[in-house]
C-alpha positions in Angstrom: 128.1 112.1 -6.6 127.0 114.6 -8.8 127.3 118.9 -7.9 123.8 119.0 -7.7 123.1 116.1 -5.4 126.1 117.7 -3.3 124.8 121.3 -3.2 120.9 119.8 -2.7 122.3 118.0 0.3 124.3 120.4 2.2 121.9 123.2 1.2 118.2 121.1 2.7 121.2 119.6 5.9 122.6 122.8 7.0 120.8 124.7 10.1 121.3 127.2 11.9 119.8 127.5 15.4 121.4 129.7 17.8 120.9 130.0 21.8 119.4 133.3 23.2 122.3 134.8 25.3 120.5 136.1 28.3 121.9 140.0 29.1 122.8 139.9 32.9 123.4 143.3 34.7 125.4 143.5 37.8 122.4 144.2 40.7 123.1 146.1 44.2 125.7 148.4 43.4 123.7 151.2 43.6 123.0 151.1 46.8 126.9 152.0 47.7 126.5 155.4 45.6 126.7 158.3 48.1 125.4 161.9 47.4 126.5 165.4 48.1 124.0 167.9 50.3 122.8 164.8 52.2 120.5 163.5 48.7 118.8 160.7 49.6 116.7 158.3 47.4 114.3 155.7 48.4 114.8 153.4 45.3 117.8 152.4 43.4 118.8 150.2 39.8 121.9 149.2 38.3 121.3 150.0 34.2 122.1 146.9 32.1 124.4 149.1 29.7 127.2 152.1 29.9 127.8 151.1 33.5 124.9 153.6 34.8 122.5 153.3 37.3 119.6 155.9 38.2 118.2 156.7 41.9 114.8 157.9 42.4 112.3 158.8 44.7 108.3 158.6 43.7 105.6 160.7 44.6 102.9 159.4 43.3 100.0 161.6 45.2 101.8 164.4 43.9 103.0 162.7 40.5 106.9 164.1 41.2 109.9 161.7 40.8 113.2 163.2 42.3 116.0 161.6 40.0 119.7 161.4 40.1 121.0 159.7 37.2 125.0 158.1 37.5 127.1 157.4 34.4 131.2 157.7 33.3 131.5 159.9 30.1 133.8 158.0 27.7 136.5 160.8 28.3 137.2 163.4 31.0 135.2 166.5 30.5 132.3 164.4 28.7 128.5 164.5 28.8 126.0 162.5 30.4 122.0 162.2 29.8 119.4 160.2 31.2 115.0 160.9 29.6 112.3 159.5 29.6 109.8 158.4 27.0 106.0 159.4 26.8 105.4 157.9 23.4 107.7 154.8 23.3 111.0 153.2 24.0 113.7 155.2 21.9 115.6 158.0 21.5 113.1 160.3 19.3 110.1 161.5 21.8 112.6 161.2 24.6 112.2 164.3 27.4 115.8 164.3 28.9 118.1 165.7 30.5 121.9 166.7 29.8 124.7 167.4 31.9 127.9 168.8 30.2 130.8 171.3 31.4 130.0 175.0 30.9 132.3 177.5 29.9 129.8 180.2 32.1 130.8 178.0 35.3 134.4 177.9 34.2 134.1 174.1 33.4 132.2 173.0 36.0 128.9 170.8 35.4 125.5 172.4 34.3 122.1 170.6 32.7 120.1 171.4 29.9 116.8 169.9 29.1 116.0 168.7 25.5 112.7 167.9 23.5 113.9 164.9 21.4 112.4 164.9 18.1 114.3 162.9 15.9 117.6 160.9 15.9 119.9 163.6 16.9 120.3 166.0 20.2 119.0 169.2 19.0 118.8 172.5 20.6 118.2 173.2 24.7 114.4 173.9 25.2 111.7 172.7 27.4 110.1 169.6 27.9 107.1 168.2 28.2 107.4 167.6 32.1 107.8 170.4 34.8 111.3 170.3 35.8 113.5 172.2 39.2 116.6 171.6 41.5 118.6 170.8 38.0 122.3 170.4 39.0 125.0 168.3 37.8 128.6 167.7 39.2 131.9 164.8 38.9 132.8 162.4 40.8 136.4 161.4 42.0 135.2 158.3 40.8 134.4 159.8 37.2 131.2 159.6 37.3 129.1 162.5 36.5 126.2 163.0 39.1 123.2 164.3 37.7 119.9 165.1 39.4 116.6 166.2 39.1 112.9 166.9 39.8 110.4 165.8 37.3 106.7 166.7 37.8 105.1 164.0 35.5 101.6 164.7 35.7 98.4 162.3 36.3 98.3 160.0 32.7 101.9 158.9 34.0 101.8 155.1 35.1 103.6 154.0 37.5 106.1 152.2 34.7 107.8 154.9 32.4 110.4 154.2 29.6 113.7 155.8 30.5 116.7 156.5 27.8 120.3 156.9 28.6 123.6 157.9 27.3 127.2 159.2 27.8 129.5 161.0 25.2 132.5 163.2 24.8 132.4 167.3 24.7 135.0 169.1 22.1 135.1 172.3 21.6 132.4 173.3 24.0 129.8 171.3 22.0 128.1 168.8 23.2 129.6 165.3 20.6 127.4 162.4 18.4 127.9 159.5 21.2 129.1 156.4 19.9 127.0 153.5 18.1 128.2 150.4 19.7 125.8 148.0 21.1 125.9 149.1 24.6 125.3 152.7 23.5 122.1 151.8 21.0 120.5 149.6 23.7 120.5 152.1 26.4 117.0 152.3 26.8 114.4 150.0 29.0 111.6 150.1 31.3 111.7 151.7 34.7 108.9 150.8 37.6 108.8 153.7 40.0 106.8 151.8 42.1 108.4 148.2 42.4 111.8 149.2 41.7 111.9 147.3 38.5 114.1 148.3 35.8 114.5 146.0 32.4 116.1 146.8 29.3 113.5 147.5 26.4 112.2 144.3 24.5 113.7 145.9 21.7 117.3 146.4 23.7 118.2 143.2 24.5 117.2 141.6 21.6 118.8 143.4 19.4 121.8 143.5 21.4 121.5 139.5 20.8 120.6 139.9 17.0 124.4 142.1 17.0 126.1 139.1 18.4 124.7 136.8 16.8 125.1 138.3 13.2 128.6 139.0 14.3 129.3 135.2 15.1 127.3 133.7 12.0 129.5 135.6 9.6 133.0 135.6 11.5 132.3 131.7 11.4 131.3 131.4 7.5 133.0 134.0 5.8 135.9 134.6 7.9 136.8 130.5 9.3 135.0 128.4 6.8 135.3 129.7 3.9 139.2 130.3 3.8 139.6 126.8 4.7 137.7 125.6 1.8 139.8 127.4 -0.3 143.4 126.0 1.2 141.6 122.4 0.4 141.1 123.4 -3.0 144.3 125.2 -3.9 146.5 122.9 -1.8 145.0 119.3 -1.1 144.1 118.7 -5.0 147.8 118.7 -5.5 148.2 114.9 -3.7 146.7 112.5 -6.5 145.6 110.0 -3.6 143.1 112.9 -2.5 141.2 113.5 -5.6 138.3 113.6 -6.0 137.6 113.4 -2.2 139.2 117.1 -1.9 136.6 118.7 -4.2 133.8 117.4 -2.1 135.6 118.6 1.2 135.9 121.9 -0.5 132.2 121.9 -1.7 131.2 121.1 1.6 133.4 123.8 3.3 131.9 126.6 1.0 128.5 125.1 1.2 128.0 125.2 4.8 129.8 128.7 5.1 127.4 130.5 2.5 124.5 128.9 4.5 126.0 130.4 7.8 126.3 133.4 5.6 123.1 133.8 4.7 122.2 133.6 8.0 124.2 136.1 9.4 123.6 138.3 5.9 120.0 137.8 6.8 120.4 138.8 10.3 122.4 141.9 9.3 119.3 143.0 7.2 116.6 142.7 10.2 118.8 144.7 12.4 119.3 147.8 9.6 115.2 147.3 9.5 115.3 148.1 13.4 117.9 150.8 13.2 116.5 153.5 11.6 118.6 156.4 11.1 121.7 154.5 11.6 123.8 153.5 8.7 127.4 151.6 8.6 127.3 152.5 5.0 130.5 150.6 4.3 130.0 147.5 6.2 126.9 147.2 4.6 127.8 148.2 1.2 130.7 145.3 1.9 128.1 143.0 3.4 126.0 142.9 0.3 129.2 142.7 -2.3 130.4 139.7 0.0 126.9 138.1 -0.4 126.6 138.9 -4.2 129.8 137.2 -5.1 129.3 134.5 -2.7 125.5 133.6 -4.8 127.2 133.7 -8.1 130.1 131.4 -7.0 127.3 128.8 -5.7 125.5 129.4 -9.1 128.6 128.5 -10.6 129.1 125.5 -9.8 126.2 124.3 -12.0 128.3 126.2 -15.0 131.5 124.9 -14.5 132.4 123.1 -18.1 134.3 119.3 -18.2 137.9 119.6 -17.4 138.6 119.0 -21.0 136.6 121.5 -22.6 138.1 124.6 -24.2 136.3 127.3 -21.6 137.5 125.8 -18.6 140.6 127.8 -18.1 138.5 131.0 -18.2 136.0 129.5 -15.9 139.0 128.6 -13.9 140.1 132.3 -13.8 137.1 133.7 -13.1 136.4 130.9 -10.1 139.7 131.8 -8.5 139.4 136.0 -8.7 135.9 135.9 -7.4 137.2 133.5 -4.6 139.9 135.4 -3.3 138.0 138.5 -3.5 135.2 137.3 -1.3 138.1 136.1 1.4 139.6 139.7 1.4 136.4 141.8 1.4 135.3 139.1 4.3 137.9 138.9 6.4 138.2 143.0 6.1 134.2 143.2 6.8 134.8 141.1 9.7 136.7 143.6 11.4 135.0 146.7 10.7 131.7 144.7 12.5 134.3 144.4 15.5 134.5 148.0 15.6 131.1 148.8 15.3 130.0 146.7 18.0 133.0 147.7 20.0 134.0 143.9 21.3 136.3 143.2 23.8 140.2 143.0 22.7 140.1 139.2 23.7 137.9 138.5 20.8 139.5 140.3 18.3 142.8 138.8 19.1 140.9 135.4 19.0 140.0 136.0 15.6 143.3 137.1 14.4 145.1 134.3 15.7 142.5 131.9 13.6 143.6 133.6 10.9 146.6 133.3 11.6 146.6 129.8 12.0 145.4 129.3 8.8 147.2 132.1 6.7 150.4 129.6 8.9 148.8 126.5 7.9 148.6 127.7 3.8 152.3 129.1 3.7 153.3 125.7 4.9 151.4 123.8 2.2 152.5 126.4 -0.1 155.8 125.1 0.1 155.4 121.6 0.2 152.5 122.0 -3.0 155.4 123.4 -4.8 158.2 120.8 -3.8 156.0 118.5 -5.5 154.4 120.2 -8.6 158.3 121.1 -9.3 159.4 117.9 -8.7 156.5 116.0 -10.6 157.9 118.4 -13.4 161.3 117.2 -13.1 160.3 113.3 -13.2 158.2 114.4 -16.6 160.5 115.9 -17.9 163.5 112.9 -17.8 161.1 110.8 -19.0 160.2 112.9 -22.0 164.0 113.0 -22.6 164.5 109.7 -21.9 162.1 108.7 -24.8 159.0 109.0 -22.8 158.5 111.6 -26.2 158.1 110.0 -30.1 160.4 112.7 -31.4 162.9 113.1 -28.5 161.4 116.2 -27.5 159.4 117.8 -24.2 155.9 117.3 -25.0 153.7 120.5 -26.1 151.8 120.4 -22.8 151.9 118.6 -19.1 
């Protein structure tokens, strides 16, 4: 079977259909929360990210929603903010509200109202809606207790789209809060009226995109792709596997560079739906990763007869390129486990994969070299045994 029949299968064959993940939130837990100067709301929802959940009373005759907003900073002495958004369902536009130690109040709690216009915090001003009874305070639990009063004004309906956050204080100022998945889909829908609250059709679904870019390209560049390569470097040595290893190999790096595109393709949607936030080095990685893994494909319809002069530089180059995509993919790998902020369980899944098969290769390392020097050995008697004309090794093996 030819390269090209190969490639032309495995590239029409190969699919990739993945299973929406539906985001659960834990319900009813809000209704435990207790307040200080006898607060009491007539509504409560558990938020589906950062652990938060908002309280709220509705007046809808007089257009006033009485808030209290409950979230855990990411370290003592953070800040917490909860908005909503007139003009749609992100962070710029959002009318919120902040609550952050004050060095006037010798640490204690204090909140701040801020006009969102863009994709950063900017300065303390007013809002669009009517605010009063602003007061903030912590929890023995660690949660930071924020409330409010919002006059909203007539052209409110009775579903508004809320934003929330947490994030840490240094130096008095108020810190960039993180960009991991739960932080970027803190935003949804709230209904004042039913009690309804839903993450943002945006929120969840991208939150979905995240892992599922993360598990396309964990799977092709980071599990499939290495063990294509330990076929190729390690199998070809056994003479009863060839040519059945180069098709194994094909196959591996085939399928892996069609997950790849996948979850390359994926990883372009979601910078499309994050504007104003940039992993520059991830994605700088991501598109070097994908380059080199294109030209490798495209070389295979280069790659000159075994006996042909070029091959050893073709050879070369196919090896360098290779290893270089393993490293950069493997190392890119990671750095998207940061960024979405995983659970340790998955990371140590991962790395004991790799491990596995980093194991697996030093074993046929040894055993490929047992052989190649002993094949060497057998050669060489012969050749000294008058297996050569003149009595000599022969030029080359």
């Amino acid at each position: 079977m030819s390269v090209a029949r190969v490639l032309a299968l495995f590239l029409v064959s190969a699919a990739v259909v993945s299973s929406p993940v539906r985001a659960a939130s834990a319900g009813g837990a809000c209704t435990a929360d207790k307040f200080s100067n006898n607060r009491v709301y007539a509504a409560c929802a558990d938020l589906p990210t950062l652990g938060a959940s908002v309280h709220w009373t509705y007046d809808a005759a007089a257009s006033s929603l009485s808030v209290a907003f409950l979230a855990t900073p990411p370290s003592a002495g953070g800040w917490v903010a909860w908005g909503l958004n007139p003009t749609g369902q992100g962070m710029s536009g959002t009318q919120a509200l902040v609550a952050a130690p004050t060095a006037a109040s010798g640490g204690a709690y204090g909140v701040q109202t801020y006009d969102i216009s863009g994709y950063s915090l900017g300065s303390p001003g007013p809002i669009a809606y009517k605010t009063s009874g602003l007061a903030a305070e912590a929890g023995a639990d660690g949660r930071v207790r924020m409330f409010g009063t919002l006059v909203l004004g007539n052209s409110t309906g009775q579903e508004v789209n809320q934003v929330w956050q947490v994030g840490s204080v240094s130096g008095g100022s108020i810190g960039v809060h993180a960009m991991a998945a739960a932080n970027t889909g803190a935003k949804g829908k709230l209904n004042l009226v039913t009690g309804a609250s839903t993450a943002s059709g945006g929120g969840g679904s991208v939150l979905r995109k995240k892992n599922t870019h993360g598990i396309l390209n964990a799977v092709s560049w980071g599990i499939l792709l290495p063990m294509g390569a330990i076929v190729a470097r390690y199998i070809k040595t056994f003479k009863s596997a060839d040519p059945a290893w180069f098709y194994v190999h094909v196959a591996c790096q085939l399928i892996g560079y069609g997950v790849g595109v996948a979850g390359w393709a994926t990883g372009i949607h979601l910078g499309n739906l994050s504007k104003g936030i940039t992993y520059s080095l991830h994605r700088n990685i991501g598109i070097a990763v994908f380059a080199l893994g294109t030209l490798q494909i495209f070389a295979l319809f280069l790659r000159p007869k075994k006996e042909h002069k070029l091959r050893v530089y073709w050879n070369v180059y196919h090896h360098s390129v290779g290893y270089t995509i393993l490293i950069l993919g493997i190392v890119n790998i990671f750095k998207g486990m940061n960024i979405l902020s995983v659970e340790q369980k998955w990371k140590t899944a991962y790395i004991i994969a790799i491990g596995i098969l980093g194991g697996i290769a030093v074993v046929l390392e040894v055993i490929t070299w047992s052989i190649v020097l002993k094949r060497r050995k057998t050669e060489q008697d012969k050749a000294y045994n008058g297996g050569a004309s003149n009595g000599h090794l022969p030029l080359s093996m």
